[in-house]
C-alpha positions in Angstrom: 185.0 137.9 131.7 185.8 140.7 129.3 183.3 143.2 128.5 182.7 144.3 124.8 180.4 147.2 123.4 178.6 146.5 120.2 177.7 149.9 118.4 174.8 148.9 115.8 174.4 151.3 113.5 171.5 150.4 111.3 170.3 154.0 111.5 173.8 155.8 110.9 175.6 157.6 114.1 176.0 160.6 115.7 178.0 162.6 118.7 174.6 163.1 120.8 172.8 159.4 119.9 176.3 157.7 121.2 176.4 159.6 124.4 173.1 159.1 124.7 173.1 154.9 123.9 176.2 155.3 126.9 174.1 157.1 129.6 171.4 154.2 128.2 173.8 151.2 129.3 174.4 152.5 132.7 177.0 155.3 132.5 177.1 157.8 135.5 175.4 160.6 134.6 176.6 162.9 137.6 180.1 161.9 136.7 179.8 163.2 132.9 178.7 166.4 134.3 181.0 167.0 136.8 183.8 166.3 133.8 182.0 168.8 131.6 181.6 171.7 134.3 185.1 171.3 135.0 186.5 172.3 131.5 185.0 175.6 132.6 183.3 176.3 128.9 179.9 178.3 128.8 178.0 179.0 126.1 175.6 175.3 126.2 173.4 173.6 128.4 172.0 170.1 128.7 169.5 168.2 128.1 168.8 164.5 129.4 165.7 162.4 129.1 163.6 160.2 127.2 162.2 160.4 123.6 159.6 157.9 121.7 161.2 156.9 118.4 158.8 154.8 116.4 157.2 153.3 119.3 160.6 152.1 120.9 161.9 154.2 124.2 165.6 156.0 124.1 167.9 157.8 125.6 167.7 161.8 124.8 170.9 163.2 125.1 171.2 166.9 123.4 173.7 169.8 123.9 171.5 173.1 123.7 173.7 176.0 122.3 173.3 179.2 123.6 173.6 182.1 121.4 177.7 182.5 121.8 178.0 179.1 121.7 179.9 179.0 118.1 183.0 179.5 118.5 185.6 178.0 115.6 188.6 176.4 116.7 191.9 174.9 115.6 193.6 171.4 116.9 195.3 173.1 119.7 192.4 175.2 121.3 190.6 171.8 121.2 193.2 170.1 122.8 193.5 173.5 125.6 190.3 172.4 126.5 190.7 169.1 126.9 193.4 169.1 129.2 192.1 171.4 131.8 189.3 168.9 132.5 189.3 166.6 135.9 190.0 162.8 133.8 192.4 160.8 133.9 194.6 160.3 131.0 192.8 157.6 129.0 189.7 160.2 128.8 191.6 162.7 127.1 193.9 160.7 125.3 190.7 159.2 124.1 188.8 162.5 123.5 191.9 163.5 121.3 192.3 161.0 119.4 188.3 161.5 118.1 189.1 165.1 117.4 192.6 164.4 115.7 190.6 162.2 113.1 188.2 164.6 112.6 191.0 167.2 112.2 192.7 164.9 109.5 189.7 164.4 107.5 189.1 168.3 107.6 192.7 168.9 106.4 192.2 166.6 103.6 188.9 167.1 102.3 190.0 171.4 102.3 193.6 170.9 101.6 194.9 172.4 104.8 197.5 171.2 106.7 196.4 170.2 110.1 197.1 173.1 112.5 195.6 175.4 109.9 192.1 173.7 110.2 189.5 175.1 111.7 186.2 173.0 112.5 183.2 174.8 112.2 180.5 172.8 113.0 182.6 170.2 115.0 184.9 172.7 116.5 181.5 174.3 118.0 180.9 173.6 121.6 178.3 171.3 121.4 180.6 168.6 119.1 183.1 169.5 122.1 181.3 168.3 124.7 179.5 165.3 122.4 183.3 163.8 122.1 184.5 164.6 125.6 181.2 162.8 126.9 181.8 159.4 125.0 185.5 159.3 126.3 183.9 159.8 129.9 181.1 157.4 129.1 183.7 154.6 128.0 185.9 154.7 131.4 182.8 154.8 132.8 181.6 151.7 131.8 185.2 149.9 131.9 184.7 148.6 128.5 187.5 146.1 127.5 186.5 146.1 123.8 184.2 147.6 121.0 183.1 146.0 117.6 181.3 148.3 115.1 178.5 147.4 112.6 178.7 148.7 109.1 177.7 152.1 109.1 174.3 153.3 107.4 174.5 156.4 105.7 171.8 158.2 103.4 172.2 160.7 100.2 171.4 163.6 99.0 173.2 167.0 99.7 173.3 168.8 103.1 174.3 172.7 104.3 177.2 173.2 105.8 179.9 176.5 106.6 181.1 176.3 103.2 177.6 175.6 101.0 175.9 172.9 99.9 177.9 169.6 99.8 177.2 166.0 98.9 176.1 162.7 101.3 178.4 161.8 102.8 180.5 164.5 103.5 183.6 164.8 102.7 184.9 164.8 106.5 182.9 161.5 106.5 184.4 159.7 103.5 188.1 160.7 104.5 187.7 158.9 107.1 185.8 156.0 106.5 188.8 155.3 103.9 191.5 156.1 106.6 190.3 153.7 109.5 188.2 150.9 107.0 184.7 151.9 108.4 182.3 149.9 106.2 179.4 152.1 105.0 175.9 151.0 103.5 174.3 153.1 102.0 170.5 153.0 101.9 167.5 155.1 100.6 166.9 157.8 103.2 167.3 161.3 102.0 170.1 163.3 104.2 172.9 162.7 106.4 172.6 160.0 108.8 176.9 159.3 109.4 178.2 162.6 110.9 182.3 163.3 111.0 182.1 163.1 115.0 179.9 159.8 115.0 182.3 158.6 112.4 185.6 160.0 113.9 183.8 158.3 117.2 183.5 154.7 115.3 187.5 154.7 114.2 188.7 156.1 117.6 186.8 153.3 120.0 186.8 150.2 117.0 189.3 147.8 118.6 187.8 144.6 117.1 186.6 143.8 113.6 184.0 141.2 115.1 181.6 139.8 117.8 182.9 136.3 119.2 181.3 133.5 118.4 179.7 133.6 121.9 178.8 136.0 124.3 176.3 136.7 126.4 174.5 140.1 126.4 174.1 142.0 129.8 172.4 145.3 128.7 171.4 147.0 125.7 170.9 151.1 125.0 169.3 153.2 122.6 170.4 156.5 121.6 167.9 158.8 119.9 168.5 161.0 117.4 166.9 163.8 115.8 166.0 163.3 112.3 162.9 161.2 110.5 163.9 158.3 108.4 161.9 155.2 107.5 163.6 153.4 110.4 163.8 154.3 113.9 166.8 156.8 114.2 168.7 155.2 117.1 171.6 154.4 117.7 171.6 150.3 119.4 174.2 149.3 122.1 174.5 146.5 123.4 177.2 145.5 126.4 178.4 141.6 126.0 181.0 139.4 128.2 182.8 136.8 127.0 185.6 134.4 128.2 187.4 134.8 124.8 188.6 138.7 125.5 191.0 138.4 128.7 192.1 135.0 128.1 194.1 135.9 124.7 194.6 139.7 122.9 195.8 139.9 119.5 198.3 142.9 118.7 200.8 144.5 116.5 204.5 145.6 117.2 206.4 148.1 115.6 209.8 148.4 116.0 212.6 150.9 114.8 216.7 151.3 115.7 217.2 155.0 116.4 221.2 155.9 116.6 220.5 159.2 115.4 217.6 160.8 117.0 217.9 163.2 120.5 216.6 162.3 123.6 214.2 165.3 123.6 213.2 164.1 120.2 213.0 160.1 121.5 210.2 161.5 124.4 208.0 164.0 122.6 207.8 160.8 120.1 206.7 158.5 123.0 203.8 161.1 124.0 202.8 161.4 120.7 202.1 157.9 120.0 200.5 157.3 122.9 198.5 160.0 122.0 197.9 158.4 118.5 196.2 155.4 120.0 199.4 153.4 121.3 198.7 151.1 123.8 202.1 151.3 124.8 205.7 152.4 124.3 209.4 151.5 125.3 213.1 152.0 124.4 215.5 149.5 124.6 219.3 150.3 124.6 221.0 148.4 121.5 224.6 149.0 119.9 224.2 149.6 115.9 226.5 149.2 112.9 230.0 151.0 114.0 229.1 149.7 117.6 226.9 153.0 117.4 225.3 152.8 120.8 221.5 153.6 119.6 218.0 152.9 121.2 215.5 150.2 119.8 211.8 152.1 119.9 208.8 149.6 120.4 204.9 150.1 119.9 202.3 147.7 120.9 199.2 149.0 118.8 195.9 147.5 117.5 196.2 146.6 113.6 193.5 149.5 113.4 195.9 152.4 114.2 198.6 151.3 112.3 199.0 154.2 109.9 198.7 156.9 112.1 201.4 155.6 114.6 203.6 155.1 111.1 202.8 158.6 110.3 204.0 159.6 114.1 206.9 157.7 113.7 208.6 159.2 110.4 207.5 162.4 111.5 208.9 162.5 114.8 211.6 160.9 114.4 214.9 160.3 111.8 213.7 156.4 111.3 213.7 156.0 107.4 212.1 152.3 107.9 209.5 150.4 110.7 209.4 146.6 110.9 206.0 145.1 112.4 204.7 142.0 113.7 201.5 140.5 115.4 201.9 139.4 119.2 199.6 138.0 121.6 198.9 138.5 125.1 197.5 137.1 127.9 195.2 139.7 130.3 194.4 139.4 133.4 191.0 139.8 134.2 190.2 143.5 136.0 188.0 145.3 137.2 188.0 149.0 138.8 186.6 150.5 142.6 187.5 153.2 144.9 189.4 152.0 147.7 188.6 154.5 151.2 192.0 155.4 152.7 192.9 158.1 155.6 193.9 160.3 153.2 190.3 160.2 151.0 189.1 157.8 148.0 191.3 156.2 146.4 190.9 154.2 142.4 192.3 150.9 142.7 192.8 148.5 139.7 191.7 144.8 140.5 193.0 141.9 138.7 192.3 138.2 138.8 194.3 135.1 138.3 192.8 131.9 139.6 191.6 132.5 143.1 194.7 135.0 143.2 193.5 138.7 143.8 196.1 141.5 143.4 195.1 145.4 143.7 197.1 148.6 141.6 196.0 151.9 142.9 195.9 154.0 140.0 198.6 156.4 139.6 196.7 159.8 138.4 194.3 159.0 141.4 197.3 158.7 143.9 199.3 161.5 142.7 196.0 163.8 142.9 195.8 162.9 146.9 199.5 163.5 147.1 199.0 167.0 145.8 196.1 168.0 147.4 196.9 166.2 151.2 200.9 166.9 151.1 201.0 163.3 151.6 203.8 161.0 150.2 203.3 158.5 146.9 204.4 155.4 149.2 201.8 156.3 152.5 198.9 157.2 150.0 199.5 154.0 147.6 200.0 151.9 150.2 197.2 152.5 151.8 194.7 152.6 149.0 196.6 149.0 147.9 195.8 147.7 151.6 192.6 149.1 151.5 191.6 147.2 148.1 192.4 143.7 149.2 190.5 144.3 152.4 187.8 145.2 150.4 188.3 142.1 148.2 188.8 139.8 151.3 
């Protein structure tokens, strides 16, 4: 059965309530750290614990900034960061996607283009590490799926870098637009949507809706800092179903490249996986002329449509994108850590029927290989013989 995370956000959302409604549900909280410490940032320290919020107990999660701790940064020094961390590649690709949003809401609401914006506020260490610890969270958990209630925001005006603005901020709004996040707006005076807790929503939204049944295994609460006439936490609540692996709605989008270089064809590919793809492949094809040309495929949720169409006229000479909806069948899987001669291995198991077959996990195989000398075939075999004796 499928797992699915329901974010309810009666009382708006935030970086720190989400990674703390994550550490709520059962995320590892030596893990997070051992991500953080290894981006090798200073400048912040951590707070974890518990916290009354109108007589209901949550998770405290806060990032304590020390006093060179704000530091503005572009896209780039963002992305710098990112990659020198110990995760695999969904964590970052995941913790870049939430800070390109927020990048492209920036640009818009100042009128920058993107590599000239710098974030302030978010680009400070402590919405760093907020973003980094919900992508750690999420693979932590092995979350299959995430709906997202309509977002409650407040009114009034807050201070930011650049004065006094208006609730919601314009960070907020550009991208509630961009990815359809539904707001409601009640009567509580300030800011209760953030542009990291809504840059969070669009990057982990996968779903529109809950199934019509589930069955809940855990809920979390995330606290947050501010006084409004309801509790300000943020509510989430881990389901299963038997709807999720048994049938996945997506999109394809397809173009026929004759025109386009190979170095142009594979920076294209990393970008949209980077943009949210779920995945992407070439196929060989003859074109008018008998032109012989490459047929580029994306499998994508509907929600990241636009920014993979933006990817693909940008990085590429297509003048036109063709898209349909597909639907697949998933296995059902699960992840452990298989112990081989060579050290711990992360193996991917999947179920069909009383059939059990194990995937080691590539970045976890090639990081043995490096550090052992070892070869691909030894160390994956291994950890593969390993997880279906564990399974056994």
């Amino acid at each position: 059965m499928g797992k699915i995370l329901y974010l309810e956000c009666n009382s708006g959302i935030s970086g720190d309530m989400t990674v703390g409604a994550l550490l709520d549900l059962g995320a590892d909280q030596q893990v997070l750290c051992q991500v953080l410490d290894s981006m090798k940032v200073d400048g912040y320290h951590l707070h974890f614990g518990r916290k009354t919020v109108c007589g209901l107990d949550a998770f405290d999660f806060d990032v304590h900034l020390e006093a060179h701790g704000h530091e503005h940064r572009n896209l780039q020094d963002v992305y710098e960061i990112i990659e020198r961390m110990e995760a695999g590649v969904r964590v970052k690709e995941l913790a870049k996607k939430m800070f390109r949003i927020v990048a492209e809401s920036e640009a818009k609401a100042h009128g920058l283009p993107i590599e000239q914006v710098h974030f302030h506020e978010v680009g400070a260490i402590d919405s760093i590490i907020d973003i980094v610890s919900v992508a750690v969270c999420m693979e932590n958990l092995g979350v299959e799926a995430v709906v997202v209630s309509p977002l409650a925001e407040g009114h009034g005006h807050v201070h930011c870098q650049h004065g006094i603005i208006p609730v919601p901020v314009p960070a907020t709004v550009n991208i509630a637009a961009a990815y359809d996040l539904e707001l409601h707006f009640t009567d509580n005076d300030g800011e209760m949507v953030t542009p990291t807790g809504a840059a969070i929503a669009a990057a982990l939204r996968t779903r529109k809706e809950l199934p019509e049944h589930c069955r809940l295994l855990k809920i979390g609460m995330g606290a947050g800092n501010k006084e409004f006439q309801q509790a300000n936490v943020l509510r989430a609540m881990l389901l299963e179903t038997a709807e999720l692996p048994e049938c996945e709605k997506k999109w394809v989008m397809e173009a026929n490249l004759d025109d386009s270089t190979g170095e142009m064809l594979g920076m294209a590919m990393e970008m949209l996986l980077e943009a949210g793809a779920a995945d992407v492949w070439y196929t060989p094809i003859f074109m008018k002329k008998n032109r012989p040309a490459y047929k580029l495929s994306v499998l994508y949720e509907e929600t990241d449509r636009e920014q993979l169409e933006d990817v693909l006229f940008t990085m590429t000479t297509t003048i036109g994108i063709r898209r349909y909806p597909v639907e697949r069948t998933v296995l059902k899987r699960e992840f452990c850590m298989a112990e081989t001669e060579f050290g711990p291995v992360k193996v991917k198991v999947c179920r069909h029927k009383e059939q059990v077959y194990c995937y080691p996990e590539y970045e976890s195989v090639r990081k043995i290989c490096k550090e052992s000398g070892a070869d691909f075939q030894s160390v994956y075999g291994a950890a593969r013989a390993a997880g279906m004796k564990a399974e056994q």
